[in-house]
C-alpha positions in Angstrom: 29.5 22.8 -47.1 27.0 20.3 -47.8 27.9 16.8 -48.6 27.3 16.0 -52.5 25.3 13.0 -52.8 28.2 10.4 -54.3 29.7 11.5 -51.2 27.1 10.7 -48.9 26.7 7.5 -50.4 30.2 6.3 -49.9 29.6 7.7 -46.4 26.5 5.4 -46.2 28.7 2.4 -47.3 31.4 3.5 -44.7 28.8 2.9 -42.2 27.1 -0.1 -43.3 30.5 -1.9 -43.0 31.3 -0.8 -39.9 28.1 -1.5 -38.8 28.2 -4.9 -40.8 32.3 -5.5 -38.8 30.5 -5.2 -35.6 28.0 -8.0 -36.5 30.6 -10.5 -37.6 32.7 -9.3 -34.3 30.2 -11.7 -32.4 30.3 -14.3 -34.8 31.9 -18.0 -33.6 33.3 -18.6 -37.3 37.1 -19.4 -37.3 38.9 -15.8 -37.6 35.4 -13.9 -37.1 37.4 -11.2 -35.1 40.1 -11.0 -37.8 37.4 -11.0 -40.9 35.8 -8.4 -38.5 38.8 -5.9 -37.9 39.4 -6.0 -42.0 36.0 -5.0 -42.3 35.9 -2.0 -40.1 39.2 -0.5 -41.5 37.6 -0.6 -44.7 34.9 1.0 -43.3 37.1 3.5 -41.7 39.1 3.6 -44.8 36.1 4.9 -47.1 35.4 7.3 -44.5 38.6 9.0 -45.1 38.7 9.2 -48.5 35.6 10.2 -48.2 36.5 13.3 -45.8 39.5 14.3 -47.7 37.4 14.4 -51.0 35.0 16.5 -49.1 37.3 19.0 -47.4 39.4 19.0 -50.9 43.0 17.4 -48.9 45.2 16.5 -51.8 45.3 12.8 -51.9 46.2 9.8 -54.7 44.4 7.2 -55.9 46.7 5.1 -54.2 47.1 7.4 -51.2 47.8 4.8 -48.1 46.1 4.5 -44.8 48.4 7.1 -42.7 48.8 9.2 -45.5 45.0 9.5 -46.1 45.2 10.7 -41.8 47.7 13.4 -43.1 46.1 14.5 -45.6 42.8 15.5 -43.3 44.9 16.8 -40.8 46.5 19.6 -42.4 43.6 20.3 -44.8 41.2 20.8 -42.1 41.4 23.8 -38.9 40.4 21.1 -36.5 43.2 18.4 -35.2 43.0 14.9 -36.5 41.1 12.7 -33.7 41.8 8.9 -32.9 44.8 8.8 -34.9 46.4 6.3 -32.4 43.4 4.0 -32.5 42.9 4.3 -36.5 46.2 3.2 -36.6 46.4 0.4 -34.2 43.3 -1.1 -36.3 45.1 -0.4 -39.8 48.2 -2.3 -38.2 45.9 -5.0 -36.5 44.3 -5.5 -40.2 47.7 -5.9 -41.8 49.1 -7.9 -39.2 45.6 -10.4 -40.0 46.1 -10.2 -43.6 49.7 -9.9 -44.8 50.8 -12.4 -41.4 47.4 -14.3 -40.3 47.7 -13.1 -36.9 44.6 -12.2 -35.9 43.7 -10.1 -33.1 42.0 -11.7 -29.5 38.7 -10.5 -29.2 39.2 -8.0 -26.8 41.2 -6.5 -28.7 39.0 -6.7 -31.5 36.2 -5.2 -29.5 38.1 -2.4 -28.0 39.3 -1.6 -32.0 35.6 -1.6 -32.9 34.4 1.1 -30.3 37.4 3.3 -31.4 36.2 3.1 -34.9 32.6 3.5 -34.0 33.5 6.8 -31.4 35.8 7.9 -34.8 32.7 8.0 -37.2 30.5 9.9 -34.6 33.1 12.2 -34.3 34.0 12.5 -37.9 30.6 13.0 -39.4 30.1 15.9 -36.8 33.2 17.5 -37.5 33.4 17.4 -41.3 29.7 16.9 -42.5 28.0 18.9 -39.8 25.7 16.1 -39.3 25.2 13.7 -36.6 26.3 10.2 -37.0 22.1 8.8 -36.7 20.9 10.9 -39.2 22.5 9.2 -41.7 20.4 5.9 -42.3 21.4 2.7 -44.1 17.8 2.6 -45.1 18.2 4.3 -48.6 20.6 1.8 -50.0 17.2 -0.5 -50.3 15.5 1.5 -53.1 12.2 0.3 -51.7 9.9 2.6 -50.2 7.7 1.1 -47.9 10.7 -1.2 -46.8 12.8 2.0 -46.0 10.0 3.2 -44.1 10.1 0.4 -41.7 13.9 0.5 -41.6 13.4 4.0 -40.6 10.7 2.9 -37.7 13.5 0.5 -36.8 16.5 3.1 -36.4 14.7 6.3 -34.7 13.5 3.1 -32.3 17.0 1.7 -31.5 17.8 5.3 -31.2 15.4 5.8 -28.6 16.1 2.5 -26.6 12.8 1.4 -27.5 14.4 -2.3 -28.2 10.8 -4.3 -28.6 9.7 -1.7 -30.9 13.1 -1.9 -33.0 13.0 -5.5 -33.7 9.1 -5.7 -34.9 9.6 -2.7 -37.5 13.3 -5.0 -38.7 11.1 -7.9 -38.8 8.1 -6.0 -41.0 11.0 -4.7 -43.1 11.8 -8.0 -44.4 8.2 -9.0 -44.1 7.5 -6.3 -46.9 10.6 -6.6 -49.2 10.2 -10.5 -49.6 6.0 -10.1 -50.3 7.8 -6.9 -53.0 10.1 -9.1 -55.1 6.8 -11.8 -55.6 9.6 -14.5 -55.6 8.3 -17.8 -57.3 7.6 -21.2 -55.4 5.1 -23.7 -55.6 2.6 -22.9 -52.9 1.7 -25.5 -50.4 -2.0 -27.2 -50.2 -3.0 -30.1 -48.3 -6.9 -29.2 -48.5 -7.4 -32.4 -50.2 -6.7 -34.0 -47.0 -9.1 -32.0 -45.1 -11.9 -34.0 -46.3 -11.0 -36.3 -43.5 -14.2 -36.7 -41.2 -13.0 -36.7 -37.8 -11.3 -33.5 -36.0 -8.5 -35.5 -34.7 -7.2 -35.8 -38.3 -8.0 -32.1 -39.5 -5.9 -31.3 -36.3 -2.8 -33.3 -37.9 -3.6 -32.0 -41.3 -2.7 -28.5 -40.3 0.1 -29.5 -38.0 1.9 -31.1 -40.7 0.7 -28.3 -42.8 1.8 -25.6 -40.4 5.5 -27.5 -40.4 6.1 -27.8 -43.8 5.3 -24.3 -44.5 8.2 -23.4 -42.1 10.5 -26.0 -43.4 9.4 -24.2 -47.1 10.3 -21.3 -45.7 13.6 -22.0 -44.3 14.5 -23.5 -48.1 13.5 -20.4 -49.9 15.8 -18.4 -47.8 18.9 -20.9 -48.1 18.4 -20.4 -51.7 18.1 -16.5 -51.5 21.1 -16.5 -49.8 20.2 -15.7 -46.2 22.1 -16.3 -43.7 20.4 -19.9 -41.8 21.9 -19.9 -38.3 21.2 -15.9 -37.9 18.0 -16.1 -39.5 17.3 -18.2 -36.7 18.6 -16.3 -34.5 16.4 -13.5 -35.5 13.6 -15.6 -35.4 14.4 -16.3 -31.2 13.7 -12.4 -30.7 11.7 -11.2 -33.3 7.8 -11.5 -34.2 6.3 -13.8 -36.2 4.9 -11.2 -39.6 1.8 -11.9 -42.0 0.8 -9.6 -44.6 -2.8 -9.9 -45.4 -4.1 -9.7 -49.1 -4.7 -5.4 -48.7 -0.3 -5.9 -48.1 -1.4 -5.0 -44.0 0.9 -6.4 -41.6 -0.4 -8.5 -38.5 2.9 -9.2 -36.3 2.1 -12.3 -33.7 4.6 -12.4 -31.3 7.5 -15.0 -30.6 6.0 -18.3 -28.4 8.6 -19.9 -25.8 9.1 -22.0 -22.7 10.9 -18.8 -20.8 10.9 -14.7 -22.1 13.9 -13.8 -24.4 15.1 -10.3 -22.6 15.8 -8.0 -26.0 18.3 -5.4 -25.4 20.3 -3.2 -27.7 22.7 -6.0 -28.7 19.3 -8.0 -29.4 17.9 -5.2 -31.2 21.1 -3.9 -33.5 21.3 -7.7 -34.6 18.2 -7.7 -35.6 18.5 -4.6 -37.9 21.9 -5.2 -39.2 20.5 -9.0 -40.1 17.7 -7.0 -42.0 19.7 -4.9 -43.5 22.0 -8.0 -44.8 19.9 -10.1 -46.0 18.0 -7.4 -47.9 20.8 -6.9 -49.8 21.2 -10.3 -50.5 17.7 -10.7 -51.8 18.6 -7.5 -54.2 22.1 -9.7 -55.5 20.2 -12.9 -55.9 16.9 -11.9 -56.9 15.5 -13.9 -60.3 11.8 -12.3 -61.5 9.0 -15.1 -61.6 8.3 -16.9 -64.3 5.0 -16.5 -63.7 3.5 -13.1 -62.7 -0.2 -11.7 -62.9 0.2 -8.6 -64.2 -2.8 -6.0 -63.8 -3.5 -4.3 -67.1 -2.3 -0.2 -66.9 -4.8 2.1 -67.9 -6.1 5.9 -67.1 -3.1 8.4 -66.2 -3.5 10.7 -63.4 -2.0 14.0 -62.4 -1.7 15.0 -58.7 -3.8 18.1 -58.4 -3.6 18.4 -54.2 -0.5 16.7 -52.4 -1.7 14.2 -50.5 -0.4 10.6 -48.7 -0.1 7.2 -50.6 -1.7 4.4 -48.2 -1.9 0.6 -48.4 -5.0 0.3 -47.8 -7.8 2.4 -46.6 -8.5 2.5 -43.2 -9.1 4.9 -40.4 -5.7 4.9 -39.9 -3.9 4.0 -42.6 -0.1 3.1 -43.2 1.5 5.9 -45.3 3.8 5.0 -48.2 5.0 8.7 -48.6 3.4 12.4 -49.6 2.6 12.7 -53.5 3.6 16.2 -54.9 1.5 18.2 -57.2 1.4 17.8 -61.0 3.6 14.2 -60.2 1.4 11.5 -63.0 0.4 8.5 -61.4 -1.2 5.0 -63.6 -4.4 3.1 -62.3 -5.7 -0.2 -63.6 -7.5 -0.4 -67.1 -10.3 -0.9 -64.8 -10.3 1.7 -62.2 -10.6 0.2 -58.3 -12.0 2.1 -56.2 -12.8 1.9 -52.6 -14.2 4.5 -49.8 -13.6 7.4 -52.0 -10.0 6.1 -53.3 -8.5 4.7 -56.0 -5.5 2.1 -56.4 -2.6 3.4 -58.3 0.8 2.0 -59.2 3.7 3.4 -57.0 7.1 1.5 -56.8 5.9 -1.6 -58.4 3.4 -1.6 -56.0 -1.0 -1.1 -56.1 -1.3 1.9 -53.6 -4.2 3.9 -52.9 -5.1 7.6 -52.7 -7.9 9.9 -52.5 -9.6 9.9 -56.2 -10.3 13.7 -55.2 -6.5 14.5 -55.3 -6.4 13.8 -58.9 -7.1 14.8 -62.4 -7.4 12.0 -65.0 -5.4 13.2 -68.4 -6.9 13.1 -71.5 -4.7 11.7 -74.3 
């Protein structure tokens, strides 16, 4: 039986917070491995309400912890598994909450790889699909930021850890240039005028560091979290869109090569992955915006790939479908046989020969 959608949301929840206990598990905040056990048994307590819905076990709304175990154990042919270790972490979360004892961070860590080897498990056994393919990507509701996040998962996946962190970092690259956040943008050209090199040279060092300083105020105020932005930053590339949205990544300058791993990596994404949802909660539109005047309505006529810009080989957005409508500019832009459309809030391109232009 396939999972209903509401369903596989709460599933996708489930997993963010387990995957979002694990993070805070190698925190150095007071009671990070306590905060982190409550986490993850809230993780693992969606997941069961989430099963029992799914396999129709009689529960109540109020239904508790063991009982929930119960219920999926007599509603479903195969036995219960990790019923020892769910419990141990259910008891280890009351014990933190109702008693402030939290746990010692073995014990915290050994909790965590129980409830981790408990989602695989469960997602095979009563959603018939394996733990990976369900992706914490579509809770962003932006395409081409999903798309990375995507890059970024199949690459953890496939121990390709370099390749993991860039797509993370291009991730948040692309939904911070998406929200067109307003700030007053930085010049000093005024003091390029100066006639010798020696004081261009300061210019654009003082330039260069205020930018990042910028930067690292913009994100205090959108909520990020500072100290593992930074940390980010240590491991992952440096990301410039160009004008056409293109992404140029320039990698990370130090004294001595940061080794990235899978911890590295999995940081990296969940730390995308939080802070984009951050910058959804604390996003304000500009109060200034230049908005590009909609004109001409097209229908799909040939399925065929939205790009960011036309190249020899371009970035795909995603595949159109036929008849789909799609808006261009009051004045059409074309370029190399394509034409700029609006997709996602976004100026995309595609073929001009896939469409039809409607006549009102």
């Amino acid at each position: 039986m396939t999972l209903s959608r509401p369903l596989l949301d709460r599933a996708i929840l489930a997993k963010y917070l387990l995957l979002r206990g694990e993070s805070e598990l190698s925190g150095a905040a007071p009671f990070a491995t306590g905060i982190a056990v409550s986490t993850i048994q809230d993780a693992v307590e969606i997941l069961l309400r989430v099963i029992a819905e799914h396999i129709g076990a009689p529960i109540k709304e109020r239904s508790a912890f063991e009982q929930l175990i119960d219920a999926i154990a007599e509603g479903h042919t195969r036995p219960m598994t990790h019923r020892a270790p769910l419990n141990q972490l259910n008891k280890a979360r009351v014990n933190f909450k109702h008693f402030g004892l939290s746990p010692t961070r073995e014990d915290g860590t050994k909790l965590a790889a129980d409830a981790a080897s408990f989602f695989r498990t469960a997602f095979v056994v009563y959603f018939a699909v394996p733990f990976d393919s369900v992706t914490l990507h579509s809770l962003v509701g932006h395409r081409r930021t999903q798309n990375w996040l995507k890059k970024a998962e199949d690459a953890l996946e496939a121990r390709n850890y370099e390749d993991s962190i860039t797509a993370s970092a291009g991730a948040l690259a692309i939904f911070r240039r998406s929200l067109a956040r307003d700030h007053t943008g930085l010049n000093l050209d005024e003091f390029r005028s100066l006639s010798t090199p020696e004081h261009k040279r300061i210019v654009e060092k003082v330039e260069k560091e205020l930018r990042h300083l910028q930067e690292q105020i913009d994100l205090v105020f959108e909520g990020v979290n500072l100290p593992d932005y930074r940390k980010f930053r240590r491991y992952a590339p440096h990301v410039r869109l160009s004008d056409a949205r293109t992404l140029w990544f320039y990698p990370v300058v130090t004294n001595e090569r940061s080794t990235i791993g899978r911890d590295e990596a999995a940081f990296g994404y969940r730390f995308v992955i939080d802070t984009i949802m951050a910058l959804k909660e604390t996003h304000v539109p500009p109060r200034f915006q230049l908005a590009r005047e909609l004109g001409s309505e097209f229908e799909v006529i040939g399925e065929d790939d939205l790009i960011v810009w036309p190249t020899e080989d371009p970035e795909v957005i995603r595949r159109t479908t036929r008849g789909e409508r799609l808006r261009a500019e009051k004045r059409i832009e074309r370029q190399a046989g394509f034409v700029s459309v609006l997709d996602d809030g976004e100026w995309v391109w595609i073929r001009e020969d896939s469409l039809r232009e409607v006549v009102v």
